[in-house]
ZABALUM-15221 format. One record per residue: residue in three letters; residue number from 1; x, y, z negated of N, C-alpha, C in turn. Coordinates in steps of 0.02 Angstrom, whole numbers, plus 50000, padded with zeros to 5 digits. Each point is the difference from the previous one (the first is absolute). Layout:
<rs>
res:n:n_east:n_north:n_up:ca_east:ca_north:ca_up:c_east:c_north:c_up
ALA:NUM:X:Y:Z:X:Y:Z:X:Y:Z $
...
</rs>
This chain:
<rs>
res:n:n_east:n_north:n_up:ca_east:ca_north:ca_up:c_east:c_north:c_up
UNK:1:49742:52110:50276:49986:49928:50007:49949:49979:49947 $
UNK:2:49949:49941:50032:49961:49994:49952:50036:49930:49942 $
UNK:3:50032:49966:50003:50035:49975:49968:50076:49974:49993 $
UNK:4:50017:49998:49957:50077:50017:49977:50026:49936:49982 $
UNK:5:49974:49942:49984:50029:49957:49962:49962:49920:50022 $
UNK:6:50007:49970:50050:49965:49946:50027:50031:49942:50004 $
UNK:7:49971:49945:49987:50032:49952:50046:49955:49952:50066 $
UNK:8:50070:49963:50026:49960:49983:50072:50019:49938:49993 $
UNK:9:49940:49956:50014:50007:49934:49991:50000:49976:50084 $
UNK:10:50053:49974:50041:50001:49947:50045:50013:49932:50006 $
UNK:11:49950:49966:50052:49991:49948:49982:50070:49968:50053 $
UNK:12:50038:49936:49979:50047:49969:50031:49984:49987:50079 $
UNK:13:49930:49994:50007:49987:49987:50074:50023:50046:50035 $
UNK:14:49988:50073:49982:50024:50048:50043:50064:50033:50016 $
UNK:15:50037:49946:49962:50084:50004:50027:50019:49966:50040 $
UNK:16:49970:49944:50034:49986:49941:50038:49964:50004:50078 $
UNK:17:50038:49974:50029:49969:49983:50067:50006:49928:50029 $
UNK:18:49981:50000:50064:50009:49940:50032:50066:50001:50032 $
UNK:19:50058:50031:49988:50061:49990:49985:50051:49980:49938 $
UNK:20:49958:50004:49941:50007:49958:49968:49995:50020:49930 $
UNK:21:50018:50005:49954:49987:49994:49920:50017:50078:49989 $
UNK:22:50019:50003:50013:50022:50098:49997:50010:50046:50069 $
UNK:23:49967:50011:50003:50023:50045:50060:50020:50088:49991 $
UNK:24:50077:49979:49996:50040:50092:49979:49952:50053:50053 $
UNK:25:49965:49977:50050:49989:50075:50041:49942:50021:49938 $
UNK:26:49955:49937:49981:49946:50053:49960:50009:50011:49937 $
UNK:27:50041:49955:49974:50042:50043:49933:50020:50062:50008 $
UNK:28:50045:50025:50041:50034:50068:50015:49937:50031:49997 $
UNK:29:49953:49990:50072:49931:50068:49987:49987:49991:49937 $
UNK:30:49970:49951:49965:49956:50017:49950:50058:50040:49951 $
UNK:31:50087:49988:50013:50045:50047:49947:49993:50075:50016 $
UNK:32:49981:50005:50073:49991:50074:50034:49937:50046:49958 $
UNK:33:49931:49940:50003:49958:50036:49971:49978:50016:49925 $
UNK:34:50065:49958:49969:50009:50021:49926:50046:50051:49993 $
UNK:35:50024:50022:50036:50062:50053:50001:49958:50062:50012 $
UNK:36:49954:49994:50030:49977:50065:49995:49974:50043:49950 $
UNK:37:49938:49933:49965:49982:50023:49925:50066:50015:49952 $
UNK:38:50048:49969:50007:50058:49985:49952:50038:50080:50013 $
UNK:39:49986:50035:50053:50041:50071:50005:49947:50047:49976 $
UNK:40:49937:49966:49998:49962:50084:49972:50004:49990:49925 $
UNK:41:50042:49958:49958:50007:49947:49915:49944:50001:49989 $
UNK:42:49976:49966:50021:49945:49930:49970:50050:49945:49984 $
UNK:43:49972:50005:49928:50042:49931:49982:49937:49951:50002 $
UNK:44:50063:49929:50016:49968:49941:50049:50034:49945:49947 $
UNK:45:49924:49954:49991:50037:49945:49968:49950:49931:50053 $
UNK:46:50019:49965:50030:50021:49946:50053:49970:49920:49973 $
UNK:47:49947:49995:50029:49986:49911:49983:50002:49984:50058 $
UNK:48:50040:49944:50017:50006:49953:50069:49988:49937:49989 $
UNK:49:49954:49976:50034:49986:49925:49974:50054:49959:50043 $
UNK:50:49962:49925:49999:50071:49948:50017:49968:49970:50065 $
UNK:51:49935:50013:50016:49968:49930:50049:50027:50009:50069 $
UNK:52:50040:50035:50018:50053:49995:50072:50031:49939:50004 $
UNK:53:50029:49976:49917:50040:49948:49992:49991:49946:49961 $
UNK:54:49920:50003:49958:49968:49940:49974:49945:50039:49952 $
UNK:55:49948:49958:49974:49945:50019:49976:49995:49953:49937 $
UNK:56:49997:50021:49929:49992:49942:49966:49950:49963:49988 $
UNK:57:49934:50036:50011:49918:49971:49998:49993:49952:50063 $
UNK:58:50038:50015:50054:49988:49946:50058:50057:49937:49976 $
UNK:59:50045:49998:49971:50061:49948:49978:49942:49951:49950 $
UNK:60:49945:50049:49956:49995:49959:49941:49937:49966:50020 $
UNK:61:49976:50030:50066:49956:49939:50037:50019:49952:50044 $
UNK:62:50054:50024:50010:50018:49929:50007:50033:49939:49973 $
UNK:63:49975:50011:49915:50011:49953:49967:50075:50005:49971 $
UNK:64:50014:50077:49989:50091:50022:49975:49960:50024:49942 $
UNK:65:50041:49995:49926:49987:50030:49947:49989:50086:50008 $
UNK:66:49958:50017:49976:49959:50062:49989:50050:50066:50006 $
UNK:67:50026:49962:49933:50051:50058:49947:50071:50016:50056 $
UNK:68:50023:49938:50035:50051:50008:50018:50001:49996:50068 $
UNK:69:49944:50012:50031:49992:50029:50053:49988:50056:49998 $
UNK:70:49966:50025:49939:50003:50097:49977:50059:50018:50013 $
UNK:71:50061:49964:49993:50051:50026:49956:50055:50009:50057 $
UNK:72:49977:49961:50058:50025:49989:50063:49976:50072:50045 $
UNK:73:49929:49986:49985:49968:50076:50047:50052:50071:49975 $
UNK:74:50017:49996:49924:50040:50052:49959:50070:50005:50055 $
UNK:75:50020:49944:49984:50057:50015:50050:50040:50017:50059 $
UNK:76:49901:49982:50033:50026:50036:50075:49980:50064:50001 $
UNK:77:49967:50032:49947:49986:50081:49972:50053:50023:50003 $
UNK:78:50057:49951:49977:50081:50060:49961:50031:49989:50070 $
UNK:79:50001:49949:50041:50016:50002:50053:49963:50049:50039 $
UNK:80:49936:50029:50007:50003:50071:50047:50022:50048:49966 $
UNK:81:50007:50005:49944:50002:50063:49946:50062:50011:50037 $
UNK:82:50061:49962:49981:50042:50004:50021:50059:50034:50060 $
UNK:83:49942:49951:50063:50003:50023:50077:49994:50082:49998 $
UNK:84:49919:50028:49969:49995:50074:50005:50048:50021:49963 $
UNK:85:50026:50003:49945:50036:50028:49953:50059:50020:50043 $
UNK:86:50032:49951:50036:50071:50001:50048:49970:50047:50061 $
UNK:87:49946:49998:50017:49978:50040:50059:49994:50064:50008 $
UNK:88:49962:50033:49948:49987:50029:49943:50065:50055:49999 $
UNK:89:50022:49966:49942:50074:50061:50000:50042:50003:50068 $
UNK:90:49987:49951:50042:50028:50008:50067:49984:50061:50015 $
UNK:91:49955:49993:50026:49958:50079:50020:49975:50046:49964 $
UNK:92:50045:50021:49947:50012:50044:49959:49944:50004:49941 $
UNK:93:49960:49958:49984:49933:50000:49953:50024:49965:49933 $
UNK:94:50028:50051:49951:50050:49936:49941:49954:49985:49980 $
UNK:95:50002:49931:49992:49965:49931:49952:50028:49971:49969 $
UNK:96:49937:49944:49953:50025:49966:49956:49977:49951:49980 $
UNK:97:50017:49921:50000:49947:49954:49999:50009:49995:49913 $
UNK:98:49944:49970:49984:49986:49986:49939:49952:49930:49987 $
UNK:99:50016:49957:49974:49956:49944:49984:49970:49980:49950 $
UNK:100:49947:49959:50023:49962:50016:49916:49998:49903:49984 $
UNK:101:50076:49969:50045:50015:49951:49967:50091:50001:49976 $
UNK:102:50035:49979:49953:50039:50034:49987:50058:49945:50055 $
UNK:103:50038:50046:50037:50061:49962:50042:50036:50074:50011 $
UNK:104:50051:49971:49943:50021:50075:49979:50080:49996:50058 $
UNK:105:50020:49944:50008:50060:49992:50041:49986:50042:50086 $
UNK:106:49912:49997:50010:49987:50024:50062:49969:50062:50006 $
UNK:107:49954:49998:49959:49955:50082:49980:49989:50014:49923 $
UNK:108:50011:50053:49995:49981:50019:49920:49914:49972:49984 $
UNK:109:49994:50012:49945:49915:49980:49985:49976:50064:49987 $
UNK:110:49905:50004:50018:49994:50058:49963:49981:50009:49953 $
UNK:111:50046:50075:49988:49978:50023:49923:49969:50082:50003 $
UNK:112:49955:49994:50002:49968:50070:49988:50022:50070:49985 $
UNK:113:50037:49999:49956:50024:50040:49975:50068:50019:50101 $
UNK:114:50043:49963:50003:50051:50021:50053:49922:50012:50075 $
UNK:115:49968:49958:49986:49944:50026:50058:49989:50050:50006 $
UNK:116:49983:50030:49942:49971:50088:50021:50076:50033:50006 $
UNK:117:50048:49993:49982:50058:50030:50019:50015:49999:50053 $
UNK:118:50017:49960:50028:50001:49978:50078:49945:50028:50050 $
UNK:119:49936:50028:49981:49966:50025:50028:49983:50056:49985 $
UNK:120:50060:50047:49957:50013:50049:49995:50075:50032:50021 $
UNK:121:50013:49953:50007:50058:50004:50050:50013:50014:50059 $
UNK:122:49933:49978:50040:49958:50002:50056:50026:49929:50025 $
UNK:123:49987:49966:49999:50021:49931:50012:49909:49948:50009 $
UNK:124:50024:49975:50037:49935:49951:49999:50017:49948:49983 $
UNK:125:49958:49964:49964:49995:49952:49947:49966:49907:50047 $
UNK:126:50056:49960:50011:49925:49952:50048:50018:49960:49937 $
UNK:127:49926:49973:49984:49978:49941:49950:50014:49940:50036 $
UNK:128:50070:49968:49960:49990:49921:50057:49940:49947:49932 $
UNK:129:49997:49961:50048:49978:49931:49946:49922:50006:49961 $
UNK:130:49952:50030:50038:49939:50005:49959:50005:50012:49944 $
UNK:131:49956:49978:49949:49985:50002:49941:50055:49957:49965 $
UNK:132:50023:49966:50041:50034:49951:49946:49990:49939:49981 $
UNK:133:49926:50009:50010:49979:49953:49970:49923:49944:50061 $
UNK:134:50026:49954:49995:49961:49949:50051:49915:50030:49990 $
UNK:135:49963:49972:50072:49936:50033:49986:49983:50046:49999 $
UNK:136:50041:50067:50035:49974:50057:50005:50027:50017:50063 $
UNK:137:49953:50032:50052:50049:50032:50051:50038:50075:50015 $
UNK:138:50029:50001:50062:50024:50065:50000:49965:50082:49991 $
UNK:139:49936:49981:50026:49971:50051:49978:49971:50019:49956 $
UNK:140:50021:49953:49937:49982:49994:49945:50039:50051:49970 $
UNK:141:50077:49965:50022:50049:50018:49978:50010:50086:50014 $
UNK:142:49980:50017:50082:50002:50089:49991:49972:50013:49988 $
UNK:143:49913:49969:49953:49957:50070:49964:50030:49977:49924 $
UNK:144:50042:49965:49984:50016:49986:49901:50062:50057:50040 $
UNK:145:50061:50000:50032:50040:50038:50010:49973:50084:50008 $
UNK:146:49963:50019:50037:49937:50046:50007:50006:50041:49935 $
UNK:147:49973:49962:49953:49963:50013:49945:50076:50004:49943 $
UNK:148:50021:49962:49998:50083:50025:49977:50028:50066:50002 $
UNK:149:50012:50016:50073:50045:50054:49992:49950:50072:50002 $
UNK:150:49921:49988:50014:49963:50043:49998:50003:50023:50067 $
UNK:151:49985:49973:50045:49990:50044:50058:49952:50025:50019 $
UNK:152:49995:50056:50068:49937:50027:50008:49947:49963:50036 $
UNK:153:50031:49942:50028:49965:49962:50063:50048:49927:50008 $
UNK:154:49940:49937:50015:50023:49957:50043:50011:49977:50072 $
UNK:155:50045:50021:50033:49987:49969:50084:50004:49928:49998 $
UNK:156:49961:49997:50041:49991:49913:50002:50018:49992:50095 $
UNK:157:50063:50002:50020:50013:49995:50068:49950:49927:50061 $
UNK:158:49994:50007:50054:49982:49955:50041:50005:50019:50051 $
UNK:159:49962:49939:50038:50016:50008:50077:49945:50034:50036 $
UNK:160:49947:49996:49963:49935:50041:50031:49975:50074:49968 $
UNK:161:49974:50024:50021:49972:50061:49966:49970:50033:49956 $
UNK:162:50009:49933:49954:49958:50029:49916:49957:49928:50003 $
UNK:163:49959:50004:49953:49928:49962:49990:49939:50002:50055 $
UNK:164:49984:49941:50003:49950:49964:50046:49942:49968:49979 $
UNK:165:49942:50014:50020:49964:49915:49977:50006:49957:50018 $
UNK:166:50045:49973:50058:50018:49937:50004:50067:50015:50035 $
UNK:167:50030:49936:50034:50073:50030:50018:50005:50013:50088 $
UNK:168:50005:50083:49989:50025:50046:50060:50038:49946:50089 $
UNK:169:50043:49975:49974:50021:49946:50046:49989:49966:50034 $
UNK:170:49926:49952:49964:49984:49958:50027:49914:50018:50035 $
UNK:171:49978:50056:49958:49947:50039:50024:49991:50046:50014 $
UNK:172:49979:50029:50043:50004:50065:50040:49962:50060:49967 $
UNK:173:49948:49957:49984:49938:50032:49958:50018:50010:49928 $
UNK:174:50060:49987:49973:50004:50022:49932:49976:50069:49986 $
UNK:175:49982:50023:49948:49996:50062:49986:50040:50025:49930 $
UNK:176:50044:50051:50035:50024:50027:49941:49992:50050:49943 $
UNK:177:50024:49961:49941:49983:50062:49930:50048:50033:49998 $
UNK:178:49970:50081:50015:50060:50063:49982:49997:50001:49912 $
UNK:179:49962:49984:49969:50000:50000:49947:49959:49955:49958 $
UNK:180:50026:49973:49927:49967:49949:49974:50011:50000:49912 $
UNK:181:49950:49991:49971:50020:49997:49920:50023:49936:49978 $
UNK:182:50050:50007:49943:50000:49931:49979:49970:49953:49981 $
UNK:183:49944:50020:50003:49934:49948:49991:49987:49962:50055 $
UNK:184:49985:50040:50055:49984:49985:50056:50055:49947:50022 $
UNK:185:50051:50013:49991:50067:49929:50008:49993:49952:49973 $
UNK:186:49976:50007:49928:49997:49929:49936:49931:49974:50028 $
UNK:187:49937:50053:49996:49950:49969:50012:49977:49949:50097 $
UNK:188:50040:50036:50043:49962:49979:50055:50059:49949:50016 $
UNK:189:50072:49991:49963:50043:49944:50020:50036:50035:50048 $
UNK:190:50011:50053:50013:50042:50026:50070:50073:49969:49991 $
UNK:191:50035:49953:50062:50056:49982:49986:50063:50058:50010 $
UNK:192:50006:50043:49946:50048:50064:50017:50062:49972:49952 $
UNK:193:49971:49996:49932:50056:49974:49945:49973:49973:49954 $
UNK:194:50046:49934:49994:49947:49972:49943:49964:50025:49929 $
UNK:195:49957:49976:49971:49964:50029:49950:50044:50032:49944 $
UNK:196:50039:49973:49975:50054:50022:49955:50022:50045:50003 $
UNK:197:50031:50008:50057:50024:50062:50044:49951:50088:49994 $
UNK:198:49943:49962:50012:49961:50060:50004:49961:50030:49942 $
UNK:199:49978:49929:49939:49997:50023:49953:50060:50046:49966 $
UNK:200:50061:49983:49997:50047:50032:49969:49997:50073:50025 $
UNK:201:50014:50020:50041:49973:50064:50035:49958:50042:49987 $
UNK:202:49940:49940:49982:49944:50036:49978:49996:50014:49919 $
UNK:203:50037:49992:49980:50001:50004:49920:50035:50058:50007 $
UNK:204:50061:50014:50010:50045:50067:50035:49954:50047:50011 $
UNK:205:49981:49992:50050:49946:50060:50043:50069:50020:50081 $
UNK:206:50024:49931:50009:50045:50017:50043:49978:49967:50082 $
UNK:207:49985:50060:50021:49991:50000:50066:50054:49963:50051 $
UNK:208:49961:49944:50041:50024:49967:50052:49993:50011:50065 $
UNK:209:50045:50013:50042:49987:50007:50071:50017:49938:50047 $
UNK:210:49964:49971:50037:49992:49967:50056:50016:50014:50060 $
UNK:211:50075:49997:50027:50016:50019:50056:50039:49959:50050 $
UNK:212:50017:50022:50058:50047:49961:50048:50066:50041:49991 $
UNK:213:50047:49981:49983:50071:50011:50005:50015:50005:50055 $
UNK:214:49989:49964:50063:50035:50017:50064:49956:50053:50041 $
UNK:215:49974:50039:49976:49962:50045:50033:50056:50094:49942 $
UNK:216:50039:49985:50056:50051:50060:49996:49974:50062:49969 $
UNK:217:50033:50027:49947:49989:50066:49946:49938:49971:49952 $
UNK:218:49971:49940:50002:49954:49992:49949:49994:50003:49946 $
UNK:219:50063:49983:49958:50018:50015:49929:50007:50077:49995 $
UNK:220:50043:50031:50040:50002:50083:49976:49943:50034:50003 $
UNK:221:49935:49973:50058:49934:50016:49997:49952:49987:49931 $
UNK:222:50003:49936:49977:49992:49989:49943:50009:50047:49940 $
UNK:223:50073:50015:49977:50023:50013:49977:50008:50079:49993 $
UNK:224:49951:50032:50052:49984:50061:50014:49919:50018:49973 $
UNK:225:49957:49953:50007:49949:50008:49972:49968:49993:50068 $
UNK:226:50021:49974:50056:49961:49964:50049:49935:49969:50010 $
UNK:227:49967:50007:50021:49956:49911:50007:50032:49947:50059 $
UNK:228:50037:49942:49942:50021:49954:50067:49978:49937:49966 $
UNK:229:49984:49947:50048:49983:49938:49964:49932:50006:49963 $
UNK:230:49994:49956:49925:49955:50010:49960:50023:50008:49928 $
UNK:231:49979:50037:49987:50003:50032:49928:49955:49974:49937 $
UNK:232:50046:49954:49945:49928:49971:49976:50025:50035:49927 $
UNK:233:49941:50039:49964:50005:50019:49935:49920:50003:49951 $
UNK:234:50008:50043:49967:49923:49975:49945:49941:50026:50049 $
</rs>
């Protein structure tokens, strides 16, 4: 395997359908297609954002305080963390939520030190609650987590097939990047992850992949030394 030690950042939308705020059928797959990496031990440490169930940058335009609409987006984080965590060991993948706000009555907080234990345990690790701290987002939060436990790679999960110059969906004519430097992200504005995100990475020297999660064996392809999606490094 070409890497051993990753984490995978999903975004809240893609636990969600037009059935409603969670939808268990695509929780379960996406638990299916972490189970696979999770049997060859790749240890897995887990960012799930919250916007299935609220967004705090859209709350604080509409005229809701900043900070505590951050703090709201945090909470519907520990609320998916959660959902997978129960799903998770359902289907045999032991987990462990960890928050990086302290609500010790519901999830432990993290502490670094039990992190790498736990992911030497073979246990996967999901980061609830971002950074912690208002003003930063989730994918902030899995390249500072990233860069923590030292992994070999960031997945950055979606619904489309990596990076685009514009968005795949709505244009036919997009054209896709099999590959891209981190420059090329900061400099041309590509909306993949925000700047933070990718600088942090780029200080690392930690390679990001751009992929679709619902496109079946993609992570173990990845995770094989594949070409899937887009691959963005120096």
């Amino acid at each position: 395997m070409r890497y051993n030690r990753v984490v995978l950042k999903i975004s809240g939308e893609a636990i969600s359908s037009e059935y409603g705020v969670f939808d268990i059928n695509i929780v379960e797959s996406l638990v299916n297609e972490i189970r696979i990496i999770y049997e060859l031990g790749v240890e897995i440490g887990i960012v799930i954002g919250g916007g299935n169930i609220m967004r705090g940058g859209e709350f604080s335009q509409a005229g809701f305080d900043r900070n505590r609409s951050d703090y709201m987006g945090m909470l519907a984080t520990l609320i998916n963390s959660l959902l997978l965590e129960q799903l998770m060991n359902k289907n045999g993948v032991a987990s462990i939520v960890q928050s990086a706000l302290p609500i010790e009555t519901v999830v432990e907080s993290i502490d670094l030190r039990k992190t790498m234990a736990y992911l030497g345990e073979g246990k996967v690790v999901i980061f609830a609650a971002g950074t912690g701290s208002p003003h930063f987002t989730t994918d902030t939060a899995a390249a500072l987590r990233a860069r923590e436990i030292n992994a070999d790679l960031l997945l950055k999960a979606t619904k489309v097939s990596g990076v685009y110059d514009k968005d795949p969906v709505r244009y036919s004519d997009a054209v896709h990047y099999p590959t891209l430097t981190y420059e090329d992200v900061l400099s041309k504005d590509l909306a993949v992850m925000d700047m933070a995100a990718v600088s942090l990475c780029r200080e690392k020297k930690i390679p990001i992949v751009v992929f679709n999660i619902f496109e079946h064996g993609s992570i173990e392809s990845i995770i094989r030394g594949k070409n899937v999606g887009t691959i963005i490094k120096e």
